[in-house]
N, CA, C and O atoms as a GROMACS GRO file, in nm:
protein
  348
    1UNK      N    1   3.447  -2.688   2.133
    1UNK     CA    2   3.458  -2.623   2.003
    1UNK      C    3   3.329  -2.641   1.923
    1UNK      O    4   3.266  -2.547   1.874
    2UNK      N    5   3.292  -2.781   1.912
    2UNK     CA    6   3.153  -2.820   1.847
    2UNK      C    7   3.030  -2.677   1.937
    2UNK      O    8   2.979  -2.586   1.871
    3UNK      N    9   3.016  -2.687   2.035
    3UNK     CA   10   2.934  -2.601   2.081
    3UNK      C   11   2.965  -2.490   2.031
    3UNK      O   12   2.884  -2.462   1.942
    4UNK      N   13   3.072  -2.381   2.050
    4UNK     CA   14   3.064  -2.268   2.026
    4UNK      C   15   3.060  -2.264   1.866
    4UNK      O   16   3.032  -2.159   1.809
    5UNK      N   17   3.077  -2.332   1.823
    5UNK     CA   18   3.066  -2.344   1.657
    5UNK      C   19   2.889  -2.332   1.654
    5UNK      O   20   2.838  -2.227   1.615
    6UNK      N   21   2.810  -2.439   1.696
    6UNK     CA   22   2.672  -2.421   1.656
    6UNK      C   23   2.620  -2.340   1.747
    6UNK      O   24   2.497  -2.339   1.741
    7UNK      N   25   2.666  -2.268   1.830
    7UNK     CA   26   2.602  -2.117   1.900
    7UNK      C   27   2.603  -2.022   1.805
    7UNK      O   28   2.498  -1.979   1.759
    8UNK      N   29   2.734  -1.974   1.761
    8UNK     CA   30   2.767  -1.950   1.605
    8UNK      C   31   2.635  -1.929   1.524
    8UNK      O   32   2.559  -1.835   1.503
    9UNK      N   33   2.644  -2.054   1.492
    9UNK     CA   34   2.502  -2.087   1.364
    9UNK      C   35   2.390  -2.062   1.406
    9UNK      O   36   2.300  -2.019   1.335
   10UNK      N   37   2.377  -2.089   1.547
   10UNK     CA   38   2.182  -2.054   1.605
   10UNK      C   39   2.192  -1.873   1.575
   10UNK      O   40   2.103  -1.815   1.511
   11UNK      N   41   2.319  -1.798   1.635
   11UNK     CA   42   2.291  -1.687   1.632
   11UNK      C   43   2.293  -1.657   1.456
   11UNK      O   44   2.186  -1.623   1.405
   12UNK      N   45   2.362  -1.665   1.407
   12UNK     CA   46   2.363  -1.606   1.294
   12UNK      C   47   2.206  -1.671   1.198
   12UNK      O   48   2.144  -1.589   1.131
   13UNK      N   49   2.172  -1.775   1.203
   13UNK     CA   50   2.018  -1.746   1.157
   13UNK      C   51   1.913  -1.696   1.230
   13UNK      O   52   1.803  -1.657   1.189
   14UNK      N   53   1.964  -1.702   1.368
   14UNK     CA   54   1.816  -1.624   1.410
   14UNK      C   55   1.802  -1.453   1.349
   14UNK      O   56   1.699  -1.385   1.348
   15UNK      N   57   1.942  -1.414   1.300
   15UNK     CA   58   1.951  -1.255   1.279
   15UNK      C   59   1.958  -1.289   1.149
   15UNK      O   60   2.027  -1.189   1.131
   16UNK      N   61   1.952  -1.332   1.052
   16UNK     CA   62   1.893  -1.345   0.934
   16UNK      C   63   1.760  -1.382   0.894
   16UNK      O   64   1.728  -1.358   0.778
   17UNK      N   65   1.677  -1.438   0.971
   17UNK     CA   66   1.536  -1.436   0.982
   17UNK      C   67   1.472  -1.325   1.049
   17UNK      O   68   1.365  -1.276   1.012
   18UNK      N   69   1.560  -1.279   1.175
   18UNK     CA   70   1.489  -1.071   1.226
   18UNK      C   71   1.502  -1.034   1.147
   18UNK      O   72   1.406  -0.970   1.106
   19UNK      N   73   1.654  -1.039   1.032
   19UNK     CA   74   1.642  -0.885   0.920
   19UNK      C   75   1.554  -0.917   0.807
   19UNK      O   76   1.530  -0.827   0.726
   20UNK      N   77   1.505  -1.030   0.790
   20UNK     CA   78   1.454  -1.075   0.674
   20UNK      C   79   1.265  -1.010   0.738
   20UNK      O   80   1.182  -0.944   0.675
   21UNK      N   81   1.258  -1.057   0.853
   21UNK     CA   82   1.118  -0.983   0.885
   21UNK      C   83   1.078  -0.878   0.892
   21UNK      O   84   0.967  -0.834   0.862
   22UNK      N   85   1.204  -0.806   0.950
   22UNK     CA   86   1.170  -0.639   0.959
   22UNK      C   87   1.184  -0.582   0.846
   22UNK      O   88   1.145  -0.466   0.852
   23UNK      N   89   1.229  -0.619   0.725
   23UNK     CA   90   1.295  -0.559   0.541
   23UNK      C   91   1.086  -0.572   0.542
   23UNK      O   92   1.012  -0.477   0.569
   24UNK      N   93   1.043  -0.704   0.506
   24UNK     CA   94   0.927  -0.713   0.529
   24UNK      C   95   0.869  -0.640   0.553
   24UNK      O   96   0.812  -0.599   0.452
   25UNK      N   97   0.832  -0.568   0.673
   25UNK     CA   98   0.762  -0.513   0.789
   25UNK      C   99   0.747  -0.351   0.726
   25UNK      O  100   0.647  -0.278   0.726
   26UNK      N  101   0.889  -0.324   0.672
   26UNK     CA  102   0.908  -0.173   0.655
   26UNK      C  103   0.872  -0.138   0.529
   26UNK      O  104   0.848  -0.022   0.495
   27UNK      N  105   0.864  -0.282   0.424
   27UNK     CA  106   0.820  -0.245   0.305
   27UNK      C  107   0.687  -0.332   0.239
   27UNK      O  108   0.689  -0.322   0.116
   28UNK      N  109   0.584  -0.406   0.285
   28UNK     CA  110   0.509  -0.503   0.260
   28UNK      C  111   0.458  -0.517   0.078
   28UNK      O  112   0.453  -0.619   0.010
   29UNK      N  113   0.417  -0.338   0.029
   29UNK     CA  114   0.337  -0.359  -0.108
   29UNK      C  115   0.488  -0.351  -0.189
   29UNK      O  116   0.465  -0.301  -0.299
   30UNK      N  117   0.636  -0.383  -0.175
   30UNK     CA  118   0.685  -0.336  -0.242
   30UNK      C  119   0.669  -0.381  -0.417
   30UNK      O  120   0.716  -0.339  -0.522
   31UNK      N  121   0.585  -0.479  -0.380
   31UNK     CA  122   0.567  -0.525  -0.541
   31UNK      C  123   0.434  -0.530  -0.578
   31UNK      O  124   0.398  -0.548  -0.694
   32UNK      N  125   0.346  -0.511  -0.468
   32UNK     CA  126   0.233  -0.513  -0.454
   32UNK      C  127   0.107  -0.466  -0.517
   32UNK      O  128   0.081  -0.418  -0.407
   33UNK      N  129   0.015  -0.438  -0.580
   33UNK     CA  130  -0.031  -0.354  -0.682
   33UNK      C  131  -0.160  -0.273  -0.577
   33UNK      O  132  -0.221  -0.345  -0.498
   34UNK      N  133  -0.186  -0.156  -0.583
   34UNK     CA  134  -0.317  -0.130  -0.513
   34UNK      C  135  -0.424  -0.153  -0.585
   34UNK      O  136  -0.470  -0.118  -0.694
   35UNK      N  137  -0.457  -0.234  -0.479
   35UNK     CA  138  -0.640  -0.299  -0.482
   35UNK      C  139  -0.738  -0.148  -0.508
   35UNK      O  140  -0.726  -0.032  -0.467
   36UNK      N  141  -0.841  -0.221  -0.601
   36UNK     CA  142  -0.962  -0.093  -0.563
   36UNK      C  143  -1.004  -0.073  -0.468
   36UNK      O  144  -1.079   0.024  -0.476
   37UNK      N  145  -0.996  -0.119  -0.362
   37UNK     CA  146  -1.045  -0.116  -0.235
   37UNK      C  147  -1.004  -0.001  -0.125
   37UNK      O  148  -1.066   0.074  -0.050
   38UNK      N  149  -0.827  -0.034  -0.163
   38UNK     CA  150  -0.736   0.064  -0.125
   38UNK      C  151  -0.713   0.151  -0.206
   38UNK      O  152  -0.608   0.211  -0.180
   39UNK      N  153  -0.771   0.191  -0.305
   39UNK     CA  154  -0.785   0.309  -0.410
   39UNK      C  155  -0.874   0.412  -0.334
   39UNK      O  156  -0.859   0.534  -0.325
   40UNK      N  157  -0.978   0.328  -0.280
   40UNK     CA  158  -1.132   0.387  -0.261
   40UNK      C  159  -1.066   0.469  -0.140
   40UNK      O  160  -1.071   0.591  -0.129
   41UNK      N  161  -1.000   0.376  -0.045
   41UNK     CA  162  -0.975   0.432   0.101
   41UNK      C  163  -0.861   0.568   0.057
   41UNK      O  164  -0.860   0.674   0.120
   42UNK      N  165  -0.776   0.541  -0.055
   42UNK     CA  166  -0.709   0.635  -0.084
   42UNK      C  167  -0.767   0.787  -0.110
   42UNK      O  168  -0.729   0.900  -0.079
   43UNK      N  169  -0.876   0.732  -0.183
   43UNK     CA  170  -0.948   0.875  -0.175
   43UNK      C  171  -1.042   0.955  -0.113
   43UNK      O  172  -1.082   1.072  -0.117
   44UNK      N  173  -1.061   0.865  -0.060
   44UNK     CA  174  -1.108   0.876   0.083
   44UNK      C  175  -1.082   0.984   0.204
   44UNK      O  176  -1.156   1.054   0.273
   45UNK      N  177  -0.919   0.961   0.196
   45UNK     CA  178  -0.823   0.999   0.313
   45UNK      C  179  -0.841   1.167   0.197
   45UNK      O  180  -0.903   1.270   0.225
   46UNK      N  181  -0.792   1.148   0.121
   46UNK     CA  182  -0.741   1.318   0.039
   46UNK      C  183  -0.862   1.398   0.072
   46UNK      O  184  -0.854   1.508   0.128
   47UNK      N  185  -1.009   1.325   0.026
   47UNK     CA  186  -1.202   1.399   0.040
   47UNK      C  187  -1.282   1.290   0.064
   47UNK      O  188  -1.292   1.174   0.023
   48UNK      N  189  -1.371   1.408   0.197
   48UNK     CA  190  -1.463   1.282   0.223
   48UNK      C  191  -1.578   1.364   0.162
   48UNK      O  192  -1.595   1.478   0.120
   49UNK      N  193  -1.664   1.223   0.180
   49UNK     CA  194  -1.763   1.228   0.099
   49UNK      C  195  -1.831   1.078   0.040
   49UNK      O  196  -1.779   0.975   0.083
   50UNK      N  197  -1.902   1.069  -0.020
   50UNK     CA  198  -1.961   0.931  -0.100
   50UNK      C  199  -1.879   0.901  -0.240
   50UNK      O  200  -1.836   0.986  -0.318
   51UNK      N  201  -1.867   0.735  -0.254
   51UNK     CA  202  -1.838   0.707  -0.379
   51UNK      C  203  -1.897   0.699  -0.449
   51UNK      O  204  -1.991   0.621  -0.432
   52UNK      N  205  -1.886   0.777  -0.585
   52UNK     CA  206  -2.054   0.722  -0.687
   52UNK      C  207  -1.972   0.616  -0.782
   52UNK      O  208  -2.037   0.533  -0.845
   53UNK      N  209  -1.813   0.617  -0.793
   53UNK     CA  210  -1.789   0.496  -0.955
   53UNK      C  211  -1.671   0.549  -0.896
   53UNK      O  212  -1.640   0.648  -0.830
   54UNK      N  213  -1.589   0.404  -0.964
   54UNK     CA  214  -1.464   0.370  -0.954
   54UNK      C  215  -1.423   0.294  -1.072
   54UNK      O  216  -1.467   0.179  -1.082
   55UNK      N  217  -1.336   0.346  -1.176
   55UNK     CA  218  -1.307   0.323  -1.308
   55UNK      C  219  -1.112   0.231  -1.327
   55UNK      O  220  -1.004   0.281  -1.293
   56UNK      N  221  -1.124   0.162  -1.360
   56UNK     CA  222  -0.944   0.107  -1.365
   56UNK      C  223  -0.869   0.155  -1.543
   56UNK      O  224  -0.906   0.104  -1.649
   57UNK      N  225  -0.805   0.218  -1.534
   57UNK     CA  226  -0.715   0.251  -1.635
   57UNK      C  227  -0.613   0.119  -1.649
   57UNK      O  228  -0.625   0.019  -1.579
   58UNK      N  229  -0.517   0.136  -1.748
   58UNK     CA  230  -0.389   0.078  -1.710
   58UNK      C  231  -0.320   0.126  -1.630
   58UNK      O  232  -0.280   0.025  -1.573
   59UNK      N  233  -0.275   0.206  -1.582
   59UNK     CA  234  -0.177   0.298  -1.470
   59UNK      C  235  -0.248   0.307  -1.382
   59UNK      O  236  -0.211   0.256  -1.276
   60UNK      N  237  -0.371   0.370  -1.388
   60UNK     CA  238  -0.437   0.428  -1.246
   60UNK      C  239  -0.580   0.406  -1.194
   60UNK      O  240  -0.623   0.385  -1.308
   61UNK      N  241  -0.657   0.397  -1.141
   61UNK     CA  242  -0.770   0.393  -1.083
   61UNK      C  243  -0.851   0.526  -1.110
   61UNK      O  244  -0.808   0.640  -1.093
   62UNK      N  245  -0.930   0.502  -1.139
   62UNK     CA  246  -1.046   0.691  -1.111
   62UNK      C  247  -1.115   0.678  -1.055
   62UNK      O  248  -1.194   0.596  -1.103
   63UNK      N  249  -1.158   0.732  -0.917
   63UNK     CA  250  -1.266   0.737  -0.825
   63UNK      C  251  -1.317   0.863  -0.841
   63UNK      O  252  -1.264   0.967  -0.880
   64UNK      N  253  -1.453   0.829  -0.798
   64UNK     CA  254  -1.554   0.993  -0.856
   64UNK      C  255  -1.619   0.971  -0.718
   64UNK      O  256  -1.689   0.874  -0.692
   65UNK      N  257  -1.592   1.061  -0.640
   65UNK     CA  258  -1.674   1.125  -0.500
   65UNK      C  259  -1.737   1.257  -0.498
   65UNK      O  260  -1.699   1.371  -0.521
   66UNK      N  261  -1.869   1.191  -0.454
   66UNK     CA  262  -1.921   1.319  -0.426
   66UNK      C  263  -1.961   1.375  -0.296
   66UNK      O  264  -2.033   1.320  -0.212
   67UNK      N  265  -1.897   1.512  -0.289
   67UNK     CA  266  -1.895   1.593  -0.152
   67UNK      C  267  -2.020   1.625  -0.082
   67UNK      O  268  -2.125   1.615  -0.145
   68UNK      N  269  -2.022   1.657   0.021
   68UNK     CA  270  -2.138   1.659   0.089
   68UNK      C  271  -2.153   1.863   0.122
   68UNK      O  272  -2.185   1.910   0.231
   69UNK      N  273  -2.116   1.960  -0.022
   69UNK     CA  274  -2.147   2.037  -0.046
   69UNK      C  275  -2.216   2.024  -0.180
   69UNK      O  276  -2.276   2.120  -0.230
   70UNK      N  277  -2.206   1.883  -0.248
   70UNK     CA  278  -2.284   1.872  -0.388
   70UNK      C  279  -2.198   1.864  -0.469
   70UNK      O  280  -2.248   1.858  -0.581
   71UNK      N  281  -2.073   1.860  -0.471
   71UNK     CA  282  -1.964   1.885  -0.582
   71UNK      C  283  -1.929   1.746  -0.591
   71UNK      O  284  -1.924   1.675  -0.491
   72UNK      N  285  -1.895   1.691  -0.747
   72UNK     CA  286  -1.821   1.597  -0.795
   72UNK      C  287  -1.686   1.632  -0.791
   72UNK      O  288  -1.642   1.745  -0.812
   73UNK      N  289  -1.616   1.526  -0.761
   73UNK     CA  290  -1.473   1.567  -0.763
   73UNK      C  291  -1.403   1.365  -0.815
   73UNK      O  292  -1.407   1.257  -0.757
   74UNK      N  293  -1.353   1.408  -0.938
   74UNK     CA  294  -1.274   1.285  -0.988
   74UNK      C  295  -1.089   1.288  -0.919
   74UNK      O  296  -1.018   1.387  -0.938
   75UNK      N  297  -1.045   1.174  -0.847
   75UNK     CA  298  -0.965   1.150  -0.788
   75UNK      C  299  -0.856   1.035  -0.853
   75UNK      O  300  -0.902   0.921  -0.854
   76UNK      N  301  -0.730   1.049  -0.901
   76UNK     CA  302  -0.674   0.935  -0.960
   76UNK      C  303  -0.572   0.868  -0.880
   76UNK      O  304  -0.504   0.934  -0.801
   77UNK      N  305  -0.559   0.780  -0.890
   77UNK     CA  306  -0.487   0.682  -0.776
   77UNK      C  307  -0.391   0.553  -0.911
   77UNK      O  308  -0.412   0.480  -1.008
   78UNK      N  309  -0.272   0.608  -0.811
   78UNK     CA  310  -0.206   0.562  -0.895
   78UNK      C  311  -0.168   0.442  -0.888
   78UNK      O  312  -0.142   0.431  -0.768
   79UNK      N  313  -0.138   0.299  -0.959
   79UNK     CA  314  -0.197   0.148  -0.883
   79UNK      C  315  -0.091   0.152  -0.843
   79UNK      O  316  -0.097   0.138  -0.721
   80UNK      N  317   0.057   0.169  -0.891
   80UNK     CA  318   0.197   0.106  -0.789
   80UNK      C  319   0.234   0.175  -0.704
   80UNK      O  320   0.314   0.118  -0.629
   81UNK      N  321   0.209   0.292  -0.676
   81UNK     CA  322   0.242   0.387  -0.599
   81UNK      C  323   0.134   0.436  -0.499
   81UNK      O  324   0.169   0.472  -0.386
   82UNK      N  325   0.050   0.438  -0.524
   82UNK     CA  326  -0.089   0.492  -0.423
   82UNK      C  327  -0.091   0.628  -0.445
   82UNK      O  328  -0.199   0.666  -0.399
   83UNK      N  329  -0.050   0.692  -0.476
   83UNK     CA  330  -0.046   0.860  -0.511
   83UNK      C  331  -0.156   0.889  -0.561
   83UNK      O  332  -0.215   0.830  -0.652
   84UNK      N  333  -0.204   1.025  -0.476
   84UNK     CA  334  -0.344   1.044  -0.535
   84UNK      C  335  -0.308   1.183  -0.604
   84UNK      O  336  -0.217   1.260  -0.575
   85UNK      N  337  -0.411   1.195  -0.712
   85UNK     CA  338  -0.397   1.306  -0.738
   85UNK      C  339  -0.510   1.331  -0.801
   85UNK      O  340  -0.560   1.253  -0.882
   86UNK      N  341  -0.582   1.490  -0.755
   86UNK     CA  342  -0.703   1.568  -0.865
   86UNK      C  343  -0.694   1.559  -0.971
   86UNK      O  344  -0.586   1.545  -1.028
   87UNK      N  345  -0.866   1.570  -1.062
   87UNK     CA  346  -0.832   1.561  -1.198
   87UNK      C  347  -0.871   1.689  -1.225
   87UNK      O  348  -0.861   1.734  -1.339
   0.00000   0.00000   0.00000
């Protein structure tokens, strides 16, 4: 009885430490704030091109890239969400 009782217990925390890793896994920034770093790469991914300035708001980030047709293009990144969007 003692045995199948602490077989019991090994299984049931080892599957509360998998679900606790994979919740993890599937959501890592959920509280997370985006870095300028990952702002930069954010805008990055939407236009390439060079960074000339990267500005922090309260809400959002502003990255200013410039295209390799000559055009400025200001990019806002939003810090809790990562959402980019044209200005």
């Amino acid at each position: 009885m003692r045995i199948l009782l602490s077989l019991t217990f090994i299984a049931c925390t080892s599957f509360a430490s998998f679900s606790q890793v994979n919740t993890t896994a599937t959501n890592p920034t959920a509280k997370a704030e985006v870095s300028k770093k990952k702002a930069v790469i954010l805008a990055k991914k939407t236009i390439n091109g060079k960074t000339l300035k990267i500005s922090e708001q309260t809400d959002f980030y502003t990255v200013r890239i410039l295209k390799s047709d000559g055009h400025v293009v200001d990019l806002h990144i939003n810090k809790k969400t990562g959402e980019v969007k044209k200005d």
